[in-house]
C-alpha positions as CSV (number, residue, x, y, z in Angstrom):
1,X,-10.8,8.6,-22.8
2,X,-9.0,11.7,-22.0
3,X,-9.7,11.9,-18.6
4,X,-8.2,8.1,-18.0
5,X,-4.9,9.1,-19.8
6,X,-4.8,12.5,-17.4
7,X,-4.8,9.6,-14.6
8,X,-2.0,8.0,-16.1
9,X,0.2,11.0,-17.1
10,X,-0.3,12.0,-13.4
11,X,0.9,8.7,-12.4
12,X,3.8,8.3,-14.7
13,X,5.0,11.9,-13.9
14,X,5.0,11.1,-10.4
15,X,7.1,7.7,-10.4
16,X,9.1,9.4,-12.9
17,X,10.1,11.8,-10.1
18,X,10.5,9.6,-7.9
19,X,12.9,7.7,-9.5
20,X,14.6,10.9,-10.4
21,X,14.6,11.8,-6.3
22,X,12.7,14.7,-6.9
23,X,10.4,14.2,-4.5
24,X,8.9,17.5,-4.0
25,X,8.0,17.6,-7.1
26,X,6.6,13.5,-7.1
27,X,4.3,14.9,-4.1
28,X,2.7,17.8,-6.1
29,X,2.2,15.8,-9.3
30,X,0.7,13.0,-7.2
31,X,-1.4,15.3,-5.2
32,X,-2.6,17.3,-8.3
33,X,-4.0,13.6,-9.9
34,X,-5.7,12.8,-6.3
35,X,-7.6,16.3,-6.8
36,X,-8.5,15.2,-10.0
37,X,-9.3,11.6,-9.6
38,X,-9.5,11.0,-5.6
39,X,-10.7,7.5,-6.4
40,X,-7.8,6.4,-7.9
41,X,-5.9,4.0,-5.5
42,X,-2.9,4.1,-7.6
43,X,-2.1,7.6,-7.1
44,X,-2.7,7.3,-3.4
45,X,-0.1,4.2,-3.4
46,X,2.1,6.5,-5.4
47,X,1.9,9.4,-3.1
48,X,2.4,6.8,0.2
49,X,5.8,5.2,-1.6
50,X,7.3,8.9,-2.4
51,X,5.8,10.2,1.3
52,X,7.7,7.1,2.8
53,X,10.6,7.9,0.6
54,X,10.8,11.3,2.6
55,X,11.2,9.9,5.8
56,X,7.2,11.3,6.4
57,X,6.1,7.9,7.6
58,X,2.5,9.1,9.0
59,X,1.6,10.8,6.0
60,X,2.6,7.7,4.0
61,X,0.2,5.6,5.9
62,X,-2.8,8.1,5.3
63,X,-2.1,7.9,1.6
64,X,-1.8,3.9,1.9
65,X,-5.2,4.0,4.0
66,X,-6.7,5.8,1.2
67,X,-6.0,3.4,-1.1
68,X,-6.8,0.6,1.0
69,X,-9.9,2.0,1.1
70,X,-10.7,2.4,-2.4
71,X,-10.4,-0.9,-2.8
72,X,-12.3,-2.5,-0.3
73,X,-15.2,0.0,-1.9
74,X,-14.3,-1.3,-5.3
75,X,-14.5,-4.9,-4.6
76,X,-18.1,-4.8,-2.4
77,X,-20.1,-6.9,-3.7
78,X,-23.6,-6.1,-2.9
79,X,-26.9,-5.8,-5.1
80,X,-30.2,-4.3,-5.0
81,X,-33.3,-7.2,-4.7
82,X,-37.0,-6.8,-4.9
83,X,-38.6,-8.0,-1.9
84,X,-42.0,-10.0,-2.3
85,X,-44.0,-6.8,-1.2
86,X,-42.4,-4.8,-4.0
87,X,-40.0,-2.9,-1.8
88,X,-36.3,-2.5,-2.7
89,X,-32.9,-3.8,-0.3
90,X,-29.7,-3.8,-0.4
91,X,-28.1,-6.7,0.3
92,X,-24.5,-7.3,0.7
93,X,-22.7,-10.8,0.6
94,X,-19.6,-10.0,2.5
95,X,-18.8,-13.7,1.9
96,X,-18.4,-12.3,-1.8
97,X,-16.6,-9.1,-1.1
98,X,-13.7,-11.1,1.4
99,X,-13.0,-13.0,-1.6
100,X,-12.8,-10.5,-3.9
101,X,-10.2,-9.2,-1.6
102,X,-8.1,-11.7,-0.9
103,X,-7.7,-12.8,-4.6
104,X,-7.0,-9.0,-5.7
105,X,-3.5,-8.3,-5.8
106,X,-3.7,-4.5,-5.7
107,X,-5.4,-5.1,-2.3
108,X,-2.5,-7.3,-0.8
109,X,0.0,-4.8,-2.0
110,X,-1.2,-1.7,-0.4
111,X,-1.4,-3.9,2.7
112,X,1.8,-4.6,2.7
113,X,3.0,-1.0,1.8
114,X,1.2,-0.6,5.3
115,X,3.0,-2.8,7.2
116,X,6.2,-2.2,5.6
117,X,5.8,1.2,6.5
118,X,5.4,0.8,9.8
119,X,8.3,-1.7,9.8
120,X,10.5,1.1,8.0
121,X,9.5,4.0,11.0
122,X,10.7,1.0,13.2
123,X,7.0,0.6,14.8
124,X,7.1,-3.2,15.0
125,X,4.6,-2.9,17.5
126,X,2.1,-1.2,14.6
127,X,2.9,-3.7,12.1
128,X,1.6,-6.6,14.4
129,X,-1.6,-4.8,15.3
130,X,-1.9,-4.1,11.1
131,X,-1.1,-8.1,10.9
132,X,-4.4,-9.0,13.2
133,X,-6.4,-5.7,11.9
134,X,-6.0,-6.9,8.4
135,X,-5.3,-10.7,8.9
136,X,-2.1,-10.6,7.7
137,X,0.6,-13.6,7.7
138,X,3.7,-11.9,7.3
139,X,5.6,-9.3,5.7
140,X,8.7,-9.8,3.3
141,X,11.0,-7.1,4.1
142,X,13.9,-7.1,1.8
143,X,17.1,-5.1,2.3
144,X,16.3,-2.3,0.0
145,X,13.1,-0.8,-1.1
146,X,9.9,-2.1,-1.9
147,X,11.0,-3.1,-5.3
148,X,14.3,-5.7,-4.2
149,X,16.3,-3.1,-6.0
150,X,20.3,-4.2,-5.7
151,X,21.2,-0.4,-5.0
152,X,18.9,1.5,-3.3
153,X,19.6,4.5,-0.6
154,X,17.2,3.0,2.1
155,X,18.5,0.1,4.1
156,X,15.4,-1.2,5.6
157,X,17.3,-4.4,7.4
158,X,19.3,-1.7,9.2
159,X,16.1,-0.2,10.4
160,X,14.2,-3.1,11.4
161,X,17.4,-5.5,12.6
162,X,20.2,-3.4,12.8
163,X,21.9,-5.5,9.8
164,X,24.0,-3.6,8.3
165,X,25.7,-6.2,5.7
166,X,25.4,-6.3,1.6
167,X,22.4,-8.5,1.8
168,X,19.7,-9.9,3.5
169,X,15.7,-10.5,3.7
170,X,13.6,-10.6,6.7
171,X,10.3,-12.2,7.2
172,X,8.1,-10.9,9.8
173,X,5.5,-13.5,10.5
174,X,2.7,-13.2,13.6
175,X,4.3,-15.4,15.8
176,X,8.4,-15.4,14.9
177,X,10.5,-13.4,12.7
178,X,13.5,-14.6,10.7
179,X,16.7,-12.6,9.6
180,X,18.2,-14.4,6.6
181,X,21.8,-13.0,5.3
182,X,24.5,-13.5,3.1
C-alpha cells in the first residue's frame, strides 16, 4: 500500500543520511516517519542509531525504549474467551508472549542497541541494571559501530576500555567482562 512504502521511504532516507553523516537531516526525516507511523519500531531504532551517532546518548535510549516497546506490544499474545455465563475476558498467556520475544530478533536487537548505548556514554553501571531489567547475557561490543564496520569514526573499545589499537571485541557478560585484541 502507499502508506507502507511512505514508511519505507522515510526509513531509507534516514539511513541514507546517516550514512552520508548528515545527521540533522537523518533526525528530521526519521522524526517526520514517527509522526506519521509512531508504531513503527524501525524508525524509532533508526532515530536511536543516528541520536547515538550525535553523541545525544539520552535521547538515543528514548527512541530505543520506544521501539522496545512496540515490540513487546506486538508480540502479546493474549485473546478474548467466552466465559460459561456468557461474559467476555481477556486473557493473556505471558508464557506465550516471553517466547514470542525471545525468539524475535528485532526484539533482541533493540535490546542490545540499549545496552550498547549505555556502554558507548560509558555508563557501565546502566548497562548491568539493563542486563537484569531485561535478562540480558551479555553484550558484543565490537571496536566500531554497531555494524563491525572496518572503518568507522566511533571507537567504542576506546570508550568502554580505553583500547586504543587497530582491533578488538569486547564482551560484556553479567558477571566478567573480556577484552579480546589483535
Amino acid at each position: 500500500t502507499l502508506d507502507r512504502m511512505k514508511e519505507g521511504i522515510y526509513l531509507a532516507l534516514g539511513i541514507a543520511y546517516q550514512e552520508n553523516d548528515e545527521f540533522d537531516k537523518a533526525v528530521a526525516t526519521l522524526k517526520k516517519g514517527t509522526e506519521n507511523n509512531p508504531q513503527d519500531w524501525k524508525l524509532h531504532n533508526s532515530l536511536g542509531l543516528t541520536y547515538k551517532y550525535l553523541g545525544n546518548f539520552k535521547e538515543s535510549l528514548f527512541s530505543y525504549i520506544r521501539a522496545q516497546e512496540m515490540i513487546v506490544k506486538k508480540a502479546n499474545h493474549s485473546e478474548i474467551r467466552t466465559l460459561e455465563d456468557g461474559s467476555k475476558t481477556l486473557v493473556a498467556d505471558l508464557h506465550q508472549t516471553y517466547l514470542n520475544l525471545k525468539s524475535s530478533s528485532s526484539y533482541c536487537m533493540v535490546l542490545n542497541n540499549i545496552g550498547g548505548t549505555y556502554l558507548a556514554a560509558g555508563d557501565l553501571k546502566s548497562a548491568e541494571k539493563a542486563f537484569k531489567k531485561y535478562n540480558i547475557d551479555g553484550y558484543i561490543v565490537p571496536k566500531n559501530d554497531d555494524y563491525f564496520t572496518e572503518y568507522s569514526k566511533i571507537n567504542r573499545l576506546k570508550i568502554i576500555s580505553n583500547f586504543s589499537g587497530s582491533a578488538g571485541l569486547a564482551i560484556i557478560l553479567k558477571t566478567k567482562n573480556y577484552l579480546f585484541t589483535d
